[in-house]
N, C-alpha and C positions, 0 to 999 in steps of 0.2 A: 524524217529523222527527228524532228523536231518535237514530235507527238509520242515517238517511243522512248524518247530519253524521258521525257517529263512524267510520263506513267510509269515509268522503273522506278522512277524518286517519288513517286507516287503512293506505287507497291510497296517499293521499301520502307517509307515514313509508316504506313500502316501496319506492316506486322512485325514492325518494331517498336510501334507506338511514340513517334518522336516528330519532334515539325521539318514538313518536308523542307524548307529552308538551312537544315542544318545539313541534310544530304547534299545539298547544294554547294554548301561554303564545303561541307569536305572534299569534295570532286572538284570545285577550285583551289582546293588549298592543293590536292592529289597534284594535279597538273603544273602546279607554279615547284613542288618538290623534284618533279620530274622533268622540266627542264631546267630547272639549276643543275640538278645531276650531269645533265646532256650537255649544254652549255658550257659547264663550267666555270661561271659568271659571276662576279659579285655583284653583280647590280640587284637592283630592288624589283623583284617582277612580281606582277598579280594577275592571277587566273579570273576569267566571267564567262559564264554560260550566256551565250547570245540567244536569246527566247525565241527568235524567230529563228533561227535555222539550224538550232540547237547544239551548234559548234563550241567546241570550249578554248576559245581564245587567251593567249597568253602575252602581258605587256609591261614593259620595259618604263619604271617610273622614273622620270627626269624632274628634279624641282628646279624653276628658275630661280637666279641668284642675279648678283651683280658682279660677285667675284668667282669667277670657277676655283674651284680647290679638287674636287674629285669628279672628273672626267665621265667615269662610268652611271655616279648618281646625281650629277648634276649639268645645270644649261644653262649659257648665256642670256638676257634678257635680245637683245639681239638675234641670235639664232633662235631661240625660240617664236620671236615675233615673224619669221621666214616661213616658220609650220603652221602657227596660227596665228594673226593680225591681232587680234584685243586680249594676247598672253599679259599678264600683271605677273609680278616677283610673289614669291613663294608660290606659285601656281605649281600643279604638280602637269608635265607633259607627258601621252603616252603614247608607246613606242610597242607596236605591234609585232611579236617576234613569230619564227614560224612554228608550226608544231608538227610536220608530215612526219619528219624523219625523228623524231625521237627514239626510236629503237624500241623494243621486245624489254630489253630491263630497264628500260625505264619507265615503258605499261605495264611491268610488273610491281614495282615499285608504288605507281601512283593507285595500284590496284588495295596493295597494305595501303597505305594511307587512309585510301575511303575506309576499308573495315574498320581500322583502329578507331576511326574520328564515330564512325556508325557507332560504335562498340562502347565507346563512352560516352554520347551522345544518350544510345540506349542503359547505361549503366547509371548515369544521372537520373533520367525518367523515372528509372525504377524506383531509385532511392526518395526525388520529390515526391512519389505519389505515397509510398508508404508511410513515410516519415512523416506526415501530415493527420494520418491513419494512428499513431499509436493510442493505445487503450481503447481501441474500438474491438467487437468482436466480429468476425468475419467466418464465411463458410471455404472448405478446403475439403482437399480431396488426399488422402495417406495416397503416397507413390512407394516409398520403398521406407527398409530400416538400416542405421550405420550403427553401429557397436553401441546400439541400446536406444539411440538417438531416433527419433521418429521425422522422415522429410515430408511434406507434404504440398501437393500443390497450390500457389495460391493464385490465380491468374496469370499473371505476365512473367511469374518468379517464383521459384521454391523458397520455402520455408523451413523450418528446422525447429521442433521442440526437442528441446533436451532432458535428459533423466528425470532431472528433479522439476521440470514443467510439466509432466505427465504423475496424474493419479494411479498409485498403485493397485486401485478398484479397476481399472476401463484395461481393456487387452484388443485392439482391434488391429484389422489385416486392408492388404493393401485392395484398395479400391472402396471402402468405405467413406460415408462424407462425415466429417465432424465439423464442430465450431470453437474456435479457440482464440484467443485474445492477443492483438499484438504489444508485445511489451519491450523493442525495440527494433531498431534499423538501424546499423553498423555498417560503415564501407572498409571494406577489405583489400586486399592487394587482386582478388576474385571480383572482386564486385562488391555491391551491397549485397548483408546478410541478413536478412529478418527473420525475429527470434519470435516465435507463439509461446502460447502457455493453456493449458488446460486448468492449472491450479489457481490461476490468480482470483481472487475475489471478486474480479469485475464481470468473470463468467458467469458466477450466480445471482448476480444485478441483473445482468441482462435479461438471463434462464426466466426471473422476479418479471422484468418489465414485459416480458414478452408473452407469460401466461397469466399475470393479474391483470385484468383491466385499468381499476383504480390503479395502479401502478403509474400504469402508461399516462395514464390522462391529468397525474398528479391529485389523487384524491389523497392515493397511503404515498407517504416518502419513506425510503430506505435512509436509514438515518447513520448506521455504519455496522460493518459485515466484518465478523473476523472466521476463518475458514484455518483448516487444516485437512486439506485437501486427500478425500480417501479417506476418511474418519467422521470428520462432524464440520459444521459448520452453524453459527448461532447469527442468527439476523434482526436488528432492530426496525421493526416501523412505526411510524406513525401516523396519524387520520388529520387532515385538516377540517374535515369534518367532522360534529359529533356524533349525530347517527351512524357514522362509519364505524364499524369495529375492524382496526388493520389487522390484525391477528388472523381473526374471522376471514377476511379478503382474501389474504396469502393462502390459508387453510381452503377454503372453497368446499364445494358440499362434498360432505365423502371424504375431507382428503384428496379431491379429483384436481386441484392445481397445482399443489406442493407435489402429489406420487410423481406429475408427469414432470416436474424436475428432477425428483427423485432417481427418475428411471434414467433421466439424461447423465447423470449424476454415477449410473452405474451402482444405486443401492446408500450411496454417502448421506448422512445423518443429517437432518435441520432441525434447528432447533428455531423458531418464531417468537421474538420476546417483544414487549410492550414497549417504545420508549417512554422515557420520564426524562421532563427537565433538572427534577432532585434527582444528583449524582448516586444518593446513599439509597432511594426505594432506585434505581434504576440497576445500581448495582444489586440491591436485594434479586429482582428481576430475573439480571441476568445469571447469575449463580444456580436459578434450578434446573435438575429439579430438588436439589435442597432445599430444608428449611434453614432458614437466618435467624437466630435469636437477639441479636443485635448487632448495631453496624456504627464504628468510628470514625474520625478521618482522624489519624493517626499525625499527617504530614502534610497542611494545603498546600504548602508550595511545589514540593518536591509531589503531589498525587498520589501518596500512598495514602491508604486504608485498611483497617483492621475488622475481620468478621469474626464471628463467636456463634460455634452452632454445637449443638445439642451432639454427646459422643458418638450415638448411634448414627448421628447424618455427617461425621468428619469425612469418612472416605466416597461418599457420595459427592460431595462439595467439590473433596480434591479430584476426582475424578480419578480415570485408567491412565496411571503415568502422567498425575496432573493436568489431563488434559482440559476438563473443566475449566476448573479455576483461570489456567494457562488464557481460554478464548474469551471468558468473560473479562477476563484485565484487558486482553486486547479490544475488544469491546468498547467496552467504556474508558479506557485511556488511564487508566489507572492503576497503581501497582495494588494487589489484596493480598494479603497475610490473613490464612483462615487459622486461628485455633480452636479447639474445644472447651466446651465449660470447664472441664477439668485442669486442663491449662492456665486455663485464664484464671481459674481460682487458685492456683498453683503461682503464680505469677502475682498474683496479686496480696497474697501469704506474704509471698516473700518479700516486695516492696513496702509493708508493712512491718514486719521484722527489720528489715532496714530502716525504717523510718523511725523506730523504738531506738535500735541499737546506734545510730548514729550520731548522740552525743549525751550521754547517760548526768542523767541532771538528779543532783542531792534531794532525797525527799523534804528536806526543810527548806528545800524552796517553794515547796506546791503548798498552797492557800488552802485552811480548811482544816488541818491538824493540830491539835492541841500538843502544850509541849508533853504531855504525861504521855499521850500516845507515840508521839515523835520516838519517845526514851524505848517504849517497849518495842518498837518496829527497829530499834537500833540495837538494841539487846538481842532480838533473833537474827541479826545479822542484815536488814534489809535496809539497805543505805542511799539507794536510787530511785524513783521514779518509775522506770523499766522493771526492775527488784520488783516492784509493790504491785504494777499492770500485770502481769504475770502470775500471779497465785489466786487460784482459786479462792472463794468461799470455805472450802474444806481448810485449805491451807490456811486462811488468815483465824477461823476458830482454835487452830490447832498451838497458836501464838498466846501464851499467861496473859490474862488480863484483857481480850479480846471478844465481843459476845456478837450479835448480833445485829445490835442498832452501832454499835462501833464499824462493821462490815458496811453496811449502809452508809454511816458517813464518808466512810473510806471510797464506796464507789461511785456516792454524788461529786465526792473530789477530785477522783481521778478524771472523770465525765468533765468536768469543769474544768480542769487542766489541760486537757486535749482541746476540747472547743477551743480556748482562748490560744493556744500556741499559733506561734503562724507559720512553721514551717508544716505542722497538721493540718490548717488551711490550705496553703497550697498543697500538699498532696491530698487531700480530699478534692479540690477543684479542680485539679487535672483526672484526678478517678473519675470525676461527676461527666467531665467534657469528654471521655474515653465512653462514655457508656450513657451518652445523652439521648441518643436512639436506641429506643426500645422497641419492637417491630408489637403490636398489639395485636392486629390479624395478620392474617398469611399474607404474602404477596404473591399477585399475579404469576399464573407460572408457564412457561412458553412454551407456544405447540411446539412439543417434541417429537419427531416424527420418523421412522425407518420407514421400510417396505412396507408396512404391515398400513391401511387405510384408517384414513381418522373416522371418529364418528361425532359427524358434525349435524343435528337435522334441521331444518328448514323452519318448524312449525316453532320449536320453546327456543331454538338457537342457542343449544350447550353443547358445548366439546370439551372431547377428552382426548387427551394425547395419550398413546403409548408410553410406557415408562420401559427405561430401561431395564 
């Protein structure tokens, strides 16, 4: 008797995966529910499996007192010293009741109990083991499909990716194996629920660690990954070594370790960029395969930044529906504003025009005019500052009394009147600080890579990425 109860608790601990102990206390807790029922008792009773003859005893707990107040949970010091001689107060005494005759509902009854206790016992388990587990990626098996939602198995527990954790690139059927990322474990009024993902970023870390070597062994680090899963994906690393070219690592000959993510990947785009400790050649970087003609920080606190690229490389920069631009802010952590030369020269017009027009100062304040000239520039009507910066060469001959070395004087004064102002200072020094990076050669530009294999060789060690 004794050998086949303890291997059922046995059995059962194992393909339920939970400690046989807890089957135990539930089949005594079963027992102690089942005859209260029977009984009808309010006393305190507790269920024990007797290891040696495997019977599940049921007992009646008495504490000793000095004073009885409740009969049914408690014992004189006195009578209890009659049951056992070295009884001490607060001892708890116990009182063996029978169990033959329990009845049919009330074996049914302690029958629920054990599942329910099994059931949560096993519902805990699941959730410890997972929960421990998030952001790992793990192997599964697709079981079936619910209104879009993909279940799959993952060991002890189904799982569940949803819509928008599924690449719109991959289409697979049931009984395939895939690998997917846990990105949480929720307990439910069902159970625990564990959520996968196929899109998360940390599947193509892994994808990285698993087919670079230097990855794995920490030669290249993955410095940060921004993905739009089904589209593109742009990856930073970088070498702790100098001999290493991380680029180069990820890339492998041929394009032969980036394809076979590729292909895990279902066809989606990477892009391999350089990191850099400077934010502004890093962002340069990560923006290709544009060219950068210069690069701002617009905002150090708030992270924004300002890029300026040549018209023909505007819509390359921004990408299909932004997407570019979109992965390299997330990239490098930074907000970017890309305009065109055209823009920016546009823009900068116009800050200039405002900077003339916003507080028009008498020409007899500017140093450098004589009063004769003063009279004639006031005679054609030119009263301001602004007036005078504004007319050509052509124009100021075309003024009585005006020749040539008069224009010259006129434009060494205005030149001298700007210099020394100081609201022209400060807007020249914020222009200067807006456009202090000047990119002088190209910056490095990331293997970019589709379907199509890189051509990397072995002997001179040059590659060229696909372009889009």
């Amino acid at each position: 008797m004794s050998n086949v109860l303890f291997q059922t608790i046995d059995q059962i601990s194992r393909e339920k995966g939970i400690d046989p102990q807890i089957v135990v206390h539930a089949i005594e807790d079963a027992i102690v529910v089942a005859s209260r029922k029977h009984f009808k008792s309010n006393e305190e009773l507790r269920g024990r499996i007797n290891p040696e003859t495997g019977e599940i005893d049921v007992y009646a707990i008495r504490k000793v007192v000095d004073t009885v107040t409740n009969p049914v949970r408690e014992i004189s010091l006195e009578e209890a010293r009659t049951i056992k001689a070295e009884a001490q107060l607060e001892e708890e005494i116990e009182f063996k009741k029978p169990t033959v005759g329990l009845g049919r509902i009330s074996a049914q009854m302690a029958k629920q109990v054990i599942f329910q206790k099994v059931r949560e016992a096993e519902r805990e388990s699941v959730y410890a083991e997972y929960h421990k587990h998030v952001g790992e990626v793990v192997n599964c098996v697709v079981k079936r499909f619910e209104n879009g939602d993909m279940i799959v198995e993952l060991g002890k527990t189904e799982a569940k990716i949803s819509k928008r954790d599924q690449s719109r690139l991959e289409n697979f059927s049931v009984g395939d194996r895939i690998r997917v990322v846990i990105t949480k474990v929720e307990k439910t009024t069902k159970g625990p629920q564990v959520m996968v993902s196929r899109t998360d970023p940390l599947l193509v870390q892994h994808l990285f660690q698993t087919e670079v070597p230097e990855i794995y062994d920490g030669t290249v680090q993955i410095k940060s990954i921004a993905r739009e899963a089904g589209e593109r994906t742009k990856i930073a690393v970088a070498s702790r070594e100098k001999d290493v070219d991380p680029v180069g690592a990820c890339v492998g000959m041929k394009g032969t370790r980036v394809q076979s993510i590729i292909r895990e990947l279902r066809g989606e785009k990477i892009d391999i960029i350089q990191w850099n400790d400077d934010v502004i050649a890093f962002a340069t970087n990560s923006i290709s395969p544009a060219k950068i003609s210069r690069v701002s920080i617009a905002e150090s606190n708030e992270k924004i930044m300002e890029m300026v690229v040549e018209d023909s490389q505007l819509s390359l920069a921004i990408g299909k529906k932004g997407q570019n631009v979109r992965l390299a802010s997330k990239l490098i952590g930074w907000r970017i504003d890309i305009k065109s030369e055209e823009e920016k020269r546009a823009e900068v017009e116009s800050q200039m025009e405002q900077l003339q027009e916003a507080v028009p100062t008498p020409v007899e304040n500017m140093p450098g005019l004589t009063p004769s000239l003063l009279q004639k520039l006031n005679a054609a009507g030119i009263t301001t500052v602004e007036q005078l910066a504004n007319l050509s060469p052509e124009d100021l001959e075309n003024i009585p009394g005006i020749g040539e070395k008069t224009i010259e004087r006129i434009s060494d004064a205005l030149s001298e009147y700007y210099t020394q102002s100081p609201a022209y200072q400060d807007q020249m020094e914020r222009l200067a600080q807006q456009h202090m990076f000047r990119k002088d050669e190209p910056a490095a530009e990331p293997a970019e890579l589709n379907t199509e294999p890189d051509t990397k060789t072995q002997e001179t060690g040059e590659q060229s990425a696909p372009k889009e």
